[in-house]
DRENPA-3360 file (N, C-alpha, C; in nm, 2 decimals, always signed):
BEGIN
1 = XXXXXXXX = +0.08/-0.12/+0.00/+0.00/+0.00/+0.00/+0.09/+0.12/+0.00 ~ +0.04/+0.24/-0.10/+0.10/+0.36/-0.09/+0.16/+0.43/+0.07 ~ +0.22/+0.49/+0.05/+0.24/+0.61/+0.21/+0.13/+0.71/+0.18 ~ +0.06/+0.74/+0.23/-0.01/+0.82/+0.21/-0.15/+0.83/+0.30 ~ -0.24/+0.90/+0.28/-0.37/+0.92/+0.30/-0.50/+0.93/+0.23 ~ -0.62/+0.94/+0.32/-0.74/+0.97/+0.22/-0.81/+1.14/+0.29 ~ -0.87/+1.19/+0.21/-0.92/+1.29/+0.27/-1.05/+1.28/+0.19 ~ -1.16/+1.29/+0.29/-1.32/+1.27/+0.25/-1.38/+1.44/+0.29;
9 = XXXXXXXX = -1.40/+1.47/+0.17/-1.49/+1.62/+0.21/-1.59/+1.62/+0.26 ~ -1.65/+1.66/+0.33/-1.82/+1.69/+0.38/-1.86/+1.51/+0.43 ~ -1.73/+1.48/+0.52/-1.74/+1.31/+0.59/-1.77/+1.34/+0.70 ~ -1.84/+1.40/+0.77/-1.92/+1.41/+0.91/-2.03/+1.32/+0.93 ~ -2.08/+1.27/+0.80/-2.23/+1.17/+0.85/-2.25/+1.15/+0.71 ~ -2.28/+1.09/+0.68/-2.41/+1.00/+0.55/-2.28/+0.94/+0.49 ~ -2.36/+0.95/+0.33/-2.22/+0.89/+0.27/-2.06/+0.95/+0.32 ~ -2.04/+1.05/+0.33/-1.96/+1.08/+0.33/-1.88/+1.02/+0.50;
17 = XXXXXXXX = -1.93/+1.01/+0.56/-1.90/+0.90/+0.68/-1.89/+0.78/+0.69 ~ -1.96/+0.74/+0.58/-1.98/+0.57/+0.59/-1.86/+0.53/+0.48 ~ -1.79/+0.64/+0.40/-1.71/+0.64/+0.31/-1.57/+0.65/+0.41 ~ -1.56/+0.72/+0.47/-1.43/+0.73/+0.56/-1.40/+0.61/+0.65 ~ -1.49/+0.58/+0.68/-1.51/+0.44/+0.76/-1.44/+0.35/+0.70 ~ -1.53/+0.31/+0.55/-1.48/+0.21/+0.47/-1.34/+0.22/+0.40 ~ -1.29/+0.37/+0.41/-1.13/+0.34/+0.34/-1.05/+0.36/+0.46 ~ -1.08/+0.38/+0.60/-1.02/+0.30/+0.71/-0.99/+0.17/+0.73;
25 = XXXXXXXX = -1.09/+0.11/+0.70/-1.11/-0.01/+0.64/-1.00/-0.04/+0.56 ~ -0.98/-0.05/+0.46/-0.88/-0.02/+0.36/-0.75/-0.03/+0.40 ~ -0.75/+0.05/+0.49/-0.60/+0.08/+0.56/-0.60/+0.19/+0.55 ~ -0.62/+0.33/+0.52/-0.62/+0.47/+0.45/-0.60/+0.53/+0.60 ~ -0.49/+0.61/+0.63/-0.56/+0.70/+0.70/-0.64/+0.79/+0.67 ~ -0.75/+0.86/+0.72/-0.85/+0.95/+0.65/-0.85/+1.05/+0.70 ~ -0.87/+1.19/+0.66/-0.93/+1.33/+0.71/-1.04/+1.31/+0.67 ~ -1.09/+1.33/+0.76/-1.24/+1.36/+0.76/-1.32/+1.52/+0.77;
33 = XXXXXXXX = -1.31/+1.56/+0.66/-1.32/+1.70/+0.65/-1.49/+1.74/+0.70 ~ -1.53/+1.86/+0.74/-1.66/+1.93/+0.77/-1.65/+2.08/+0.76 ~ -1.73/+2.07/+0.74/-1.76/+2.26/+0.74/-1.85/+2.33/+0.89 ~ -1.95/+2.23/+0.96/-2.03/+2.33/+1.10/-2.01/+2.16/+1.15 ~ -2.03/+2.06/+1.10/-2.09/+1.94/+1.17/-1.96/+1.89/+1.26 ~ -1.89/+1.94/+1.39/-1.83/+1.93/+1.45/-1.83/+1.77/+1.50 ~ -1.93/+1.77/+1.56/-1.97/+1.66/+1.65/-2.01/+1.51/+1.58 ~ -2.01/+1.57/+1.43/-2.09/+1.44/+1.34/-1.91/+1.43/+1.28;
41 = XXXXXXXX = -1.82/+1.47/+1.28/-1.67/+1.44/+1.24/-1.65/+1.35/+1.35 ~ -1.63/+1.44/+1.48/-1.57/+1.39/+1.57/-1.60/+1.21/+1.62 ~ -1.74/+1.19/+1.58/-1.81/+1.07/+1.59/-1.76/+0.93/+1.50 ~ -1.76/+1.00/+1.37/-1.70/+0.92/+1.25/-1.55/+0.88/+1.26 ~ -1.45/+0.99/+1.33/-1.35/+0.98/+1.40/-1.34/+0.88/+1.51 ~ -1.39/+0.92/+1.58/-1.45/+0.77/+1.75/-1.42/+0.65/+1.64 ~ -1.58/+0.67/+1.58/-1.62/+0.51/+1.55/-1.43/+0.45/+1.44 ~ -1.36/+0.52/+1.38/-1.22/+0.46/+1.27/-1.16/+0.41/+1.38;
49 = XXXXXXXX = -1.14/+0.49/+1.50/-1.01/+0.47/+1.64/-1.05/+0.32/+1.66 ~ -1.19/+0.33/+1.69/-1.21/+0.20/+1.78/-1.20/+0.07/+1.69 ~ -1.24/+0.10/+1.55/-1.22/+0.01/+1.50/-1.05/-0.07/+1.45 ~ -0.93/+0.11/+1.46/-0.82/+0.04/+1.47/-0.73/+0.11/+1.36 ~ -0.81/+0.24/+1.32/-0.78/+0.32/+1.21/-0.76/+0.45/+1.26 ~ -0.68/+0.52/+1.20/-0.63/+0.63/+1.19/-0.71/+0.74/+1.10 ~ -0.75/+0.88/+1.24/-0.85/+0.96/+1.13/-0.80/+1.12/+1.24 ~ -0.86/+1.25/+1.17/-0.84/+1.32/+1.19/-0.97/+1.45/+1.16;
57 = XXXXXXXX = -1.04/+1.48/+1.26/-1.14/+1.58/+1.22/-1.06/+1.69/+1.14 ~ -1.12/+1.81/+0.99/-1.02/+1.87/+0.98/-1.18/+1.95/+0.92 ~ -1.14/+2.09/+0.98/-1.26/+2.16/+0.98/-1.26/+2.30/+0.86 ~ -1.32/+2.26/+0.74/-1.31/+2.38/+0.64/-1.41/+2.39/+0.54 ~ -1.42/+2.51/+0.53/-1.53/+2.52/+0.44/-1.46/+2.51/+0.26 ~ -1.51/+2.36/+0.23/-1.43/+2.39/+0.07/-1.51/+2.42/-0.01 ~ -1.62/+2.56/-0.02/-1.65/+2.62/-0.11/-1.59/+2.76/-0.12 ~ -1.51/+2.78/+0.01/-1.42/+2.90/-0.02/-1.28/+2.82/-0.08;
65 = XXXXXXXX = -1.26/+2.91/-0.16/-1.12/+2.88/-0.25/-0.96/+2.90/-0.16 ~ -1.07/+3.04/-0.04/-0.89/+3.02/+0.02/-0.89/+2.92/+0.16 ~ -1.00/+2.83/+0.14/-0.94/+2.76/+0.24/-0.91/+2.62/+0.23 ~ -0.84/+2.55/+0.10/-0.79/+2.43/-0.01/-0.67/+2.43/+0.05 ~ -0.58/+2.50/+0.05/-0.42/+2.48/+0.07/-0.42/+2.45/+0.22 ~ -0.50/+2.51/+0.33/-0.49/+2.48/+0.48/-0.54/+2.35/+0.51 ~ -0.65/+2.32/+0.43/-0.72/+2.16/+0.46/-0.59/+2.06/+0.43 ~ -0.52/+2.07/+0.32/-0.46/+2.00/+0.26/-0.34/+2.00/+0.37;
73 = XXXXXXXX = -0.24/+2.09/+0.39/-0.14/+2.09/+0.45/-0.15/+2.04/+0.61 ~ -0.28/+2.08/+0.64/-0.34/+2.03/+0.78/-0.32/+1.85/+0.80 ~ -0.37/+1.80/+0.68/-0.34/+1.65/+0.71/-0.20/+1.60/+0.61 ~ -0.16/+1.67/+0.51/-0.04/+1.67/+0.51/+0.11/+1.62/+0.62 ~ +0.05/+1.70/+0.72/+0.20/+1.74/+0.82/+0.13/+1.63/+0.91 ~ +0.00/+1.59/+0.90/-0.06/+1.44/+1.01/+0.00/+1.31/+0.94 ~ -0.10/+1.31/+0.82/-0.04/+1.18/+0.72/+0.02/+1.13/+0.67 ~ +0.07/+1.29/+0.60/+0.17/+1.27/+0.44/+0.06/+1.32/+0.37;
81 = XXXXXXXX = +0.09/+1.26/+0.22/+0.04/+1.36/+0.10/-0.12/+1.24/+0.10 ~ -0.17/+1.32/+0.04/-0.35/+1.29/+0.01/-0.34/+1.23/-0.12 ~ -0.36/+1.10/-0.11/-0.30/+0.97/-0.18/-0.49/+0.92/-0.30 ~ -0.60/+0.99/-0.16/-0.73/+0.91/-0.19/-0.83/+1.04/-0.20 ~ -0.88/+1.09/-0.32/-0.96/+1.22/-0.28/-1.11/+1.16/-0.30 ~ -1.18/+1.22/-0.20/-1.33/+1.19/-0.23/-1.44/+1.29/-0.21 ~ -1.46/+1.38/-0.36/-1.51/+1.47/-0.35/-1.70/+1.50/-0.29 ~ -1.70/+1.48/-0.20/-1.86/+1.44/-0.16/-1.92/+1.55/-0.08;
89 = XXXXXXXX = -1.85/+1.66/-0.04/-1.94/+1.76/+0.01/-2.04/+1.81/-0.08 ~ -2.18/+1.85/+0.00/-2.26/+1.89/-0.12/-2.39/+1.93/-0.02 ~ -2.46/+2.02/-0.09/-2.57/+2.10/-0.07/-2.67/+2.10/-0.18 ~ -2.81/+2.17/-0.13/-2.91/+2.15/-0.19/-2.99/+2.29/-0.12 ~ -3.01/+2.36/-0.27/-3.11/+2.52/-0.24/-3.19/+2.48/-0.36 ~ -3.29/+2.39/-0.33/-3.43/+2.36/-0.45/-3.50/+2.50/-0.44 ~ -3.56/+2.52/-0.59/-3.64/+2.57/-0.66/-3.68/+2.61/-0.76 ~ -3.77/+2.65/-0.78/-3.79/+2.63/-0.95/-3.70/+2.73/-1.02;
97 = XXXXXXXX = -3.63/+2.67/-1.12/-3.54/+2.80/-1.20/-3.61/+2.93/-1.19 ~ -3.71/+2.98/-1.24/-3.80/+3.07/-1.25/-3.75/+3.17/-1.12 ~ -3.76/+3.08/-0.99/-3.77/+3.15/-0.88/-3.61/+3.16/-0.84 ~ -3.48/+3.07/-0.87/-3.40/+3.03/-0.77/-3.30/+3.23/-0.80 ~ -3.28/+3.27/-0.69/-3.24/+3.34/-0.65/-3.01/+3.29/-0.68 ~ -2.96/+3.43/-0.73/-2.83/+3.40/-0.76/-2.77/+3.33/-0.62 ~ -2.79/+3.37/-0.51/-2.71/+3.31/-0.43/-2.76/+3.18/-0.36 ~ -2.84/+3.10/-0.42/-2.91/+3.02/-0.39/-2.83/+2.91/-0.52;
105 = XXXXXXXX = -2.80/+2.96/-0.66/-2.75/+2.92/-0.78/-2.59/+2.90/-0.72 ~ -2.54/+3.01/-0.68/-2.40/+3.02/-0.62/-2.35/+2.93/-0.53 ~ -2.42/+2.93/-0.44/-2.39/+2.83/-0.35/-2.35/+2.67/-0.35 ~ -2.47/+2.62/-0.47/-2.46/+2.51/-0.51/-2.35/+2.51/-0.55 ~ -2.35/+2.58/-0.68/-2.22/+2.56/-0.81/-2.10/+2.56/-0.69 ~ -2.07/+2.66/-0.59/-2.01/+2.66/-0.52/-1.91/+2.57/-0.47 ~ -1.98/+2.46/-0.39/-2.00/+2.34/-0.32/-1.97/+2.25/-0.36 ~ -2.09/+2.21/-0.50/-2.04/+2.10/-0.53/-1.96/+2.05/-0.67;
113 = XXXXXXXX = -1.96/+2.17/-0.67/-1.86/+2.18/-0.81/-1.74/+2.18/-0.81 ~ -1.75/+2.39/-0.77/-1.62/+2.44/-0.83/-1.55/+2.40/-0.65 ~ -1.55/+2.35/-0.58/-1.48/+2.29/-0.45/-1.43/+2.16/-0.53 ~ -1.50/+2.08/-0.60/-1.42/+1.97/-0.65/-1.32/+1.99/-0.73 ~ -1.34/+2.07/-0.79/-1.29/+2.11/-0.88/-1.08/+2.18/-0.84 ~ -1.13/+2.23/-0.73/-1.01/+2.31/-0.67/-0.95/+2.18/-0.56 ~ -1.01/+2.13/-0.49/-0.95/+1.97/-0.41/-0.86/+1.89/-0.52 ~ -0.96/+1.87/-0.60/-0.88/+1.79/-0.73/-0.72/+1.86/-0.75;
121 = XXXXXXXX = -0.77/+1.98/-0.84/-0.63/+2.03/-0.81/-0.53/+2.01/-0.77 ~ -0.53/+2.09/-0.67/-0.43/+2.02/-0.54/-0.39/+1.94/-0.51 ~ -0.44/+1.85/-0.49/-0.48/+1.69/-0.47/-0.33/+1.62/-0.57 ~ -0.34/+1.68/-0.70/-0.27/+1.60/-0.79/-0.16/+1.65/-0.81 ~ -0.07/+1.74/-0.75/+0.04/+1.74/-0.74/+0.11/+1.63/-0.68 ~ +0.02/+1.61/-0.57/+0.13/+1.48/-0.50/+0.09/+1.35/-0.52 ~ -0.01/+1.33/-0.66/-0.07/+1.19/-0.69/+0.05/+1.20/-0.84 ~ +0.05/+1.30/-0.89/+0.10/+1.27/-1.00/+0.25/+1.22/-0.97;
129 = XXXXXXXX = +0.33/+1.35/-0.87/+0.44/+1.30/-0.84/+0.51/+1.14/-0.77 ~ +0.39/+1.08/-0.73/+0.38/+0.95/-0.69/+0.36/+0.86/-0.77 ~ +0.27/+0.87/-0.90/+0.23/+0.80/-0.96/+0.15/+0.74/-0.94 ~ +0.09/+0.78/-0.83/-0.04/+0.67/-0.75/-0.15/+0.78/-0.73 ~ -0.29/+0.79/-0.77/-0.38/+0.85/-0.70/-0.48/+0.78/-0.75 ~ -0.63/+0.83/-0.65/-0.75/+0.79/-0.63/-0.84/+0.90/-0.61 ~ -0.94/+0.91/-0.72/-1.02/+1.04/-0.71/-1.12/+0.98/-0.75 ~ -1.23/+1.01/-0.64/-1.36/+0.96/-0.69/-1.45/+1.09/-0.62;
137 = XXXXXXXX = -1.57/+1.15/-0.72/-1.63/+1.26/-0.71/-1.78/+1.21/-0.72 ~ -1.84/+1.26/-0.60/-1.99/+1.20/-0.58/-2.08/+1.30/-0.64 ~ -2.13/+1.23/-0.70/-2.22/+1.30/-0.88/-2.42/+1.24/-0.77 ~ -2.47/+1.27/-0.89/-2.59/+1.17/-0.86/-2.67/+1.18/-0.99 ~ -2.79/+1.08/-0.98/-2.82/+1.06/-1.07/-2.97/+1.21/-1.12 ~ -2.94/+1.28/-1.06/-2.99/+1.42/-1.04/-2.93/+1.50/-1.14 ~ -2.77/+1.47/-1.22/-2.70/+1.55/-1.30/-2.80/+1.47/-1.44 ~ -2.78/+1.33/-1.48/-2.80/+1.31/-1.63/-2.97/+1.29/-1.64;
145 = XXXXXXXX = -3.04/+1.30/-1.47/-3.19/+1.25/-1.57/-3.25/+1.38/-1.46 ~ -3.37/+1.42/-1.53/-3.42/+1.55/-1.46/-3.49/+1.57/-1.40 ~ -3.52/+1.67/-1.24/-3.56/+1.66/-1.17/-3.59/+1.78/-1.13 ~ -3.71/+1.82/-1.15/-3.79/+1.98/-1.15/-3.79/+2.03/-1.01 ~ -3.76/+2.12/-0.99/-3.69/+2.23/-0.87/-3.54/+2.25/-0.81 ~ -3.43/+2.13/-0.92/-3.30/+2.12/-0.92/-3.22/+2.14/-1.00 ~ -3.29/+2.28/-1.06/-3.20/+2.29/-1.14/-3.05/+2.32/-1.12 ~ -3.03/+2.41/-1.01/-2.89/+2.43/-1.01/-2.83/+2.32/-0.89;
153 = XXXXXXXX = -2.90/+2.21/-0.84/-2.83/+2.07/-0.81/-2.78/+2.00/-0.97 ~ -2.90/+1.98/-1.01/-2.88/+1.90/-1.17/-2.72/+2.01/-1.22 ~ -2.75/+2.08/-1.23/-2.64/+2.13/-1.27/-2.48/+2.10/-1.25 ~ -2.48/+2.09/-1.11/-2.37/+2.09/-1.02/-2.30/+1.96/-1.05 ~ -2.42/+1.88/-1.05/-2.39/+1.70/-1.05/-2.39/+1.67/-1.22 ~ -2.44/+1.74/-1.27/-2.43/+1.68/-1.47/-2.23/+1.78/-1.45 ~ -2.22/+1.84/-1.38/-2.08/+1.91/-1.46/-1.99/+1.84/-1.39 ~ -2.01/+1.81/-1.25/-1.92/+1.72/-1.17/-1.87/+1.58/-1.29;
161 = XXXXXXXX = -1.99/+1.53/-1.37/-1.97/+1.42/-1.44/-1.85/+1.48/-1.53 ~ -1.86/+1.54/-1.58/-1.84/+1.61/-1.71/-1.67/+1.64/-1.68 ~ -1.62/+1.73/-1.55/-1.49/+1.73/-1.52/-1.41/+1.58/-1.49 ~ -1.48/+1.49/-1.44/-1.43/+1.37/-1.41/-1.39/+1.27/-1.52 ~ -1.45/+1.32/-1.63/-1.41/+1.26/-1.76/-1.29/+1.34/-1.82 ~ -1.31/+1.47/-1.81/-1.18/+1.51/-1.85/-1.03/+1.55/-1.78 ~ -1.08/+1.54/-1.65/-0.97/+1.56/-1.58/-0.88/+1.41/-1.55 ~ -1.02/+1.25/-1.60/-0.95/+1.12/-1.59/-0.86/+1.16/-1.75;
169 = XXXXXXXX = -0.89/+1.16/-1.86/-0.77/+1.17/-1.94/-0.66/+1.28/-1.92 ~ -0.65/+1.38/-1.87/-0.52/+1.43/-1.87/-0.43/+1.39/-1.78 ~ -0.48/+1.27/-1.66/-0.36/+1.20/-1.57/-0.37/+1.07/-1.62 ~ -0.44/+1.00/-1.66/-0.47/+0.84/-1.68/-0.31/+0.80/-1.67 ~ -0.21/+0.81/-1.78/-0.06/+0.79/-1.76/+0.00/+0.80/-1.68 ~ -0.03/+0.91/-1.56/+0.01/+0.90/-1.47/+0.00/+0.80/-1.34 ~ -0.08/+0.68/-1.36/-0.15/+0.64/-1.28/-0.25/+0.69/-1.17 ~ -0.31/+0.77/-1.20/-0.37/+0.85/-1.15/-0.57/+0.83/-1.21;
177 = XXXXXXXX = -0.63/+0.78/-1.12/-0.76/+0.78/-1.18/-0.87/+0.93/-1.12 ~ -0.97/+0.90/-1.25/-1.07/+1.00/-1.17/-1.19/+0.95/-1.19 ~ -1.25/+0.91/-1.10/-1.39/+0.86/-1.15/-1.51/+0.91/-1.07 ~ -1.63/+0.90/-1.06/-1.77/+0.93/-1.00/-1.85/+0.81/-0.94 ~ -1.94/+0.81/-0.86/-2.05/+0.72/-0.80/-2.15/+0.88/-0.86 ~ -2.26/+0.78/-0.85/-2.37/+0.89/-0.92/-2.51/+0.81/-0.83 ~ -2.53/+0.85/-0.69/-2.62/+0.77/-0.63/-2.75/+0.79/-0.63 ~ -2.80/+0.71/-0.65/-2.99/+0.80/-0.63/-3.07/+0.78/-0.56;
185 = XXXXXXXX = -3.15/+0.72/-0.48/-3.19/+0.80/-0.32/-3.14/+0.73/-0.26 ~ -3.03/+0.78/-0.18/-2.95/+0.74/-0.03/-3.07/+0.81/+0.09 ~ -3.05/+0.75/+0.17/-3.11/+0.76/+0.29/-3.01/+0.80/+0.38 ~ -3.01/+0.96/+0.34/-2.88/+1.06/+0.47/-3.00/+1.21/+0.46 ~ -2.94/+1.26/+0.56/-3.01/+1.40/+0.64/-3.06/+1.53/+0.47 ~ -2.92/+1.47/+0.36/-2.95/+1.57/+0.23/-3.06/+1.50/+0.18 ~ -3.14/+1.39/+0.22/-3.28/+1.32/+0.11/-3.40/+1.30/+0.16 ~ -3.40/+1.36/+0.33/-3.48/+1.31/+0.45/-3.62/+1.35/+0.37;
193 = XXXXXXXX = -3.63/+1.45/+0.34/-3.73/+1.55/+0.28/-3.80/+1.50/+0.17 ~ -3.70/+1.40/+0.09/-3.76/+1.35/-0.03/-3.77/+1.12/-0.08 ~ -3.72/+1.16/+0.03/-3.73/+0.93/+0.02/-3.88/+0.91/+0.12 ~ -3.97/+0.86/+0.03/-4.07/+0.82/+0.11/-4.13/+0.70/+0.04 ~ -4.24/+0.64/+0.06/-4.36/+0.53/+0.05/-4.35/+0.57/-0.15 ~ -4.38/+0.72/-0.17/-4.43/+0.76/-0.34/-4.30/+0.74/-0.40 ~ -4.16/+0.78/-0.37/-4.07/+0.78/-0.44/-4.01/+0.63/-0.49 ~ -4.02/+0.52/-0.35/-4.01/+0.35/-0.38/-4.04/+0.35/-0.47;
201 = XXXXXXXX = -4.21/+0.35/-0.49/-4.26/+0.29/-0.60/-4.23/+0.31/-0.73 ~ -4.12/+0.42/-0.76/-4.06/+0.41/-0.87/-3.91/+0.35/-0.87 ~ -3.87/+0.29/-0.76/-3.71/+0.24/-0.79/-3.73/+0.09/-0.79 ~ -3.66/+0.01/-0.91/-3.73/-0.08/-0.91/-3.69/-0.20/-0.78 ~ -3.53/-0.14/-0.70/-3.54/-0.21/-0.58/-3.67/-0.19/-0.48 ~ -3.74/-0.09/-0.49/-3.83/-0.08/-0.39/-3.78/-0.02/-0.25 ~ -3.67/+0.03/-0.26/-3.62/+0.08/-0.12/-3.54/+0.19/-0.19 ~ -3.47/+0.23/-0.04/-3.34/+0.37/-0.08/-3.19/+0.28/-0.05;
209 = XXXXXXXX = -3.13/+0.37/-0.09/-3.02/+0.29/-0.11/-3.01/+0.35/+0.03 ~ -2.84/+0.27/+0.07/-2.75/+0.31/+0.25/-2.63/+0.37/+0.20 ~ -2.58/+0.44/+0.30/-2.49/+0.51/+0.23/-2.34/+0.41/+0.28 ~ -2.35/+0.28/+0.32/-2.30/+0.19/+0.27/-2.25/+0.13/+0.22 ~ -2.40/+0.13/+0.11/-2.36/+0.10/-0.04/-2.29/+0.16/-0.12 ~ -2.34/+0.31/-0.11/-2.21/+0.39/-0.19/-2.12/+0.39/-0.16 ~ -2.09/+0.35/-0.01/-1.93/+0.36/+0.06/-1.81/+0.30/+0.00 ~ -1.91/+0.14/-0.06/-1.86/+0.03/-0.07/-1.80/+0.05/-0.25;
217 = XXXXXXXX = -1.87/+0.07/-0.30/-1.84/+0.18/-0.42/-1.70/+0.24/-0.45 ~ -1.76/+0.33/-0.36/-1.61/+0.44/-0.36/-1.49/+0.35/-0.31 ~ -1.51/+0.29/-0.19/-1.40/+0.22/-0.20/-1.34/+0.10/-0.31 ~ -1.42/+0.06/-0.35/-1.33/+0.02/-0.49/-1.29/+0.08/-0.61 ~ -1.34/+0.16/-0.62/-1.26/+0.27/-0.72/-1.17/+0.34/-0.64 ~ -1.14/+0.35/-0.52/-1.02/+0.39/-0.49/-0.89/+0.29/-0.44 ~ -0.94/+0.17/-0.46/-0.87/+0.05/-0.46/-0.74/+0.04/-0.58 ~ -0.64/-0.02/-0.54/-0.55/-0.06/-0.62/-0.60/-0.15/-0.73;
225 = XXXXXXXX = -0.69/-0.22/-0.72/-0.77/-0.33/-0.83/-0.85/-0.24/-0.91 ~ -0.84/-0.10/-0.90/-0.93/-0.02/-1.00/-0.88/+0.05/-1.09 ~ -0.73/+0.05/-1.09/-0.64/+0.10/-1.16/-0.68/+0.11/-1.31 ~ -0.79/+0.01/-1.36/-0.74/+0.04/-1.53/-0.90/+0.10/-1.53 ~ -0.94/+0.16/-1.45/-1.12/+0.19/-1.42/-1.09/+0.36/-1.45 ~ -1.09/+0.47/-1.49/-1.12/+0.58/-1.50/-1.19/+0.63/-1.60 ~ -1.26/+0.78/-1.55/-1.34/+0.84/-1.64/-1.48/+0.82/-1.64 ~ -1.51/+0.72/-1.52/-1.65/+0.68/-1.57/-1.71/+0.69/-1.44;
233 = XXXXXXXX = -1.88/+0.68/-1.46/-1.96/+0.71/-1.33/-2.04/+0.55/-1.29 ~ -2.00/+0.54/-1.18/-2.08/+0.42/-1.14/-2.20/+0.46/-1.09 ~ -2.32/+0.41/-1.11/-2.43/+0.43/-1.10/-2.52/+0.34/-0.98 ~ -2.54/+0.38/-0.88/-2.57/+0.31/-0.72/-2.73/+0.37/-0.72 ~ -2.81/+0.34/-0.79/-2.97/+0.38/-0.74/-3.10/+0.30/-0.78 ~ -3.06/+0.13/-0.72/-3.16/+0.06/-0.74/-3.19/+0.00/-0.87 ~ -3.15/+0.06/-1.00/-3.18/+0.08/-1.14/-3.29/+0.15/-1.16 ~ -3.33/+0.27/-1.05/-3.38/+0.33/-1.14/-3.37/+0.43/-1.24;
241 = XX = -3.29/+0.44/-1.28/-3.19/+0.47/-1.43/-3.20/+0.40/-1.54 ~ -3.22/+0.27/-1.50/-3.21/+0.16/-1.58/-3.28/+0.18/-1.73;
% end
């Protein structure tokens, strides 16, 4: 296994928790990044110790641009270099295009974009120089099929797809992958509002997914066995895509 680390954005709870867990699992040490969810890091942290893994609350907001180089160097000078990136912080300001207000549009693009966008970045100075990296960017299935009052989610998530295909060819040589999970209803605090009895009946599993399942996911594409895997979105929502 590389020297190195994983750093999970927005891993205080849901997927993004159940994701830090499972590349503990792995062996990874992890940063477990947050922006307010203090207590929902520090938890996710508990639960890696006890199991026997190595983690570190690291607290930043990555939809500001200037605070990428402090997250980074923060688990840097803990770990070593950020070996496993897992772009999964993300928000949601529904409403109808008609009505959504710019800073409501901003925020999103904000978050769950152009923050991937800048992690990545960074990220790949010290994957390229190693020859080894793992980038997986959490899309959903909200970017390729459409879903009225999201627009500037759909947005966020159709372009997240969109850089992960082109930022997997300009490292592929490097050994360096970039790929996506694209989940569709996870049962975490961002779907509470919308997973119910009406929405089942259109997935043909008949339930929501766990953010487990996605965990499980991401951790193989950030696996060593995934190495000839980039560029592409795995798709975790039941089949209802299908």
């Amino acid at each position: 296994m590389h020297e190195g680390c994983a750093l999970v954005t927005g891993g205080a709870g849901g997927i993004g928790g159940a994701t830090a867990l499972a590349l503990a699992e792995a062996g990874w040490p992890v940063g477990v990044n947050y922006r307010a969810n203090a207590d929902g890091a520090a938890s996710v942290v508990a639960a890696i110790e006890r199991a026997g893994g190595r983690a570190a609350p690291i607290q930043a907001d990555v939809s500001d641009p200037e605070a990428i180089d402090g997250l980074f160097e923060s688990l840097e000078e803990r770990f070593g270099a950020v070996l496993v990136l897992v772009n999964n912080a993300g928000v949601r300001a529904d409403g109808l295009s008609l009505q959504l207000r710019d800073e409501q549009w901003d925020q999103v693009i904000d978050t769950n974009l152009s923050a991937a966008f800048r992690t990545t970045r960074r990220a790949l100075r010290a994957m390229i120089r190693e020859r080894f990296g793992r980038i997986v960017n959490v899309a959903s299935i909200v970017g390729p099929r459409a879903n009225a009052g999201q627009s500037n989610y759909a947005a966020s998530k159709a372009g997240l797809i969109g850089f992960t295909k082109s930022a997997a060819v300009e490292v592929a040589k490097r050994g360096v992958t970039v790929n996506a999970v694209a989940p569709g209803f996870v049962e975490t605090a961002l779907t509470a509002d919308v997973v119910g009895d009406e929405v089942f009946g259109e997935i043909p599993a008949r339930r929501a997914g766990t953010p487990e399942e996605v965990a499980a996911c991401v951790r193989f594409l950030a696996s060593e066995e995934a190495g000839y895997v980039t560029g592409t979105t795995l798709t975790v929502d039941g089949g209802l895509s299908a």
